[in-house]
N, C-alpha and C positions, 0 to 999 in steps of 0.2 A: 239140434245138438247145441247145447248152451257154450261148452266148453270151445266151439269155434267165433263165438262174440268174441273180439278181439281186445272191447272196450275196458270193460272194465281191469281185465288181467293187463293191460297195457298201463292202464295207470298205477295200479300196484304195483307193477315193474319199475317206472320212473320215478314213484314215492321212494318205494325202499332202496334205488339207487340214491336217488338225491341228500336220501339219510344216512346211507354207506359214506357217501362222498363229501358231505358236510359237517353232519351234525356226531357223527361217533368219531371220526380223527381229531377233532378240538375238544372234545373230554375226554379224550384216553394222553394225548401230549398236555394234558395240562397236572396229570398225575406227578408226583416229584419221586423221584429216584430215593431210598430209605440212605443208601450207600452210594453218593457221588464218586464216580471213578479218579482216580489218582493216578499220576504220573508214577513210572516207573524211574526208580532210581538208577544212575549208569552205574553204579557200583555192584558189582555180582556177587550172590551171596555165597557161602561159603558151604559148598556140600559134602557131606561124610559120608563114607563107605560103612552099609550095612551088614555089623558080621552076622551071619547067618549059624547059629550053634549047632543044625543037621548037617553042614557041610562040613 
């Protein structure tokens, strides 16, 4: 039964960790944001009550 050789499935395991772990979080964080987030101003905006023309 091949599928109990531990060998080789054990190193595929530790490759495509060591690629999960290394090599795909340093080019996914090195993408830049299109829209850098921005501070919230303290000032609150000013909201209007929507007339509703059915009511």
């Amino acid at each position: 039964m091949p599928q109990l050789n531990p060998a080789p499935w054990f190193a595929i395991l530790v490759f495509s960790w060591l690629m999960f772990l290394t090599i795909i979080p340093t080019k996914v964080m090195n993408h830049m944001l299109p829209n850098e987030p921005t501070h919230l101003d303290s000032e609150k905006h000013k909201t209007e009550s929507w007339d509703w023309p059915w009511q």
